[in-house]
N, C-alpha and C positions, 0 to 999 in steps of 0.2 A: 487254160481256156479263156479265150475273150468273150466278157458277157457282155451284152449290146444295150439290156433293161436295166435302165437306172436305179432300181427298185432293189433288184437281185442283187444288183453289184452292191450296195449298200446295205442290207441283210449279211453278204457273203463276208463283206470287212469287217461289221460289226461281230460275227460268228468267230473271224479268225482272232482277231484281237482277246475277245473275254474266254476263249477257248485257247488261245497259246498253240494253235497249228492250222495247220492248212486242210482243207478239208479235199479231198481225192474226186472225181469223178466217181467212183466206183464206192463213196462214202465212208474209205476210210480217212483216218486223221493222223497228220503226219506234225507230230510236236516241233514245233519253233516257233521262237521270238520273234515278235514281228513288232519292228522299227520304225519301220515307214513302206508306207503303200504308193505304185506307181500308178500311174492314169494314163492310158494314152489319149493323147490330145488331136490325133490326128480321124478320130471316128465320129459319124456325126452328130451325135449325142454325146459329146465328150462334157459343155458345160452342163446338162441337166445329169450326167453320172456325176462330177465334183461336186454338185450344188448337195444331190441326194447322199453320197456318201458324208460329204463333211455335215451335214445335218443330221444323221443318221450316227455318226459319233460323236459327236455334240451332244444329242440326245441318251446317250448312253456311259457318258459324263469321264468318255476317251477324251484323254489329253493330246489335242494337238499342239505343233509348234514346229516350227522351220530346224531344218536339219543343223544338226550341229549343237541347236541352243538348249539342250537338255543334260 
């Protein structure tokens, strides 16, 4: 699902991350490792969703870092 609310999308990252899966439409949880998160950049709240989710796991003391360098 594409979510549009900067807010939601950054709740929903920070869920799958410290939860280890994905969480379903329909509220189940489907376990996997999550590596790295995609953004589309093409909607138009794309930098107020980066801005929200990287502060949002930032705050949640997720380590980020550029792919590859972990």
């Amino acid at each position: 699902a594409l979510i549009h609310d900067p807010e939601t999308a950054a709740w929903r990252m920070v869920d799958m991350v410290a939860a280890g899966g994905i969480l379903t439409a329909t509220g189940h949880r489907i376990p996997t490792r999550i590596d790295t998160i995609c953004l589309h950049g093409d909607t138009p709240d794309a930098v107020a969703m980066a801005r929200a989710v990287r502060s949002a796991l930032g705050e949640a003391a997720v380590r980020i870092a550029a792919p590859g360098s972990h």
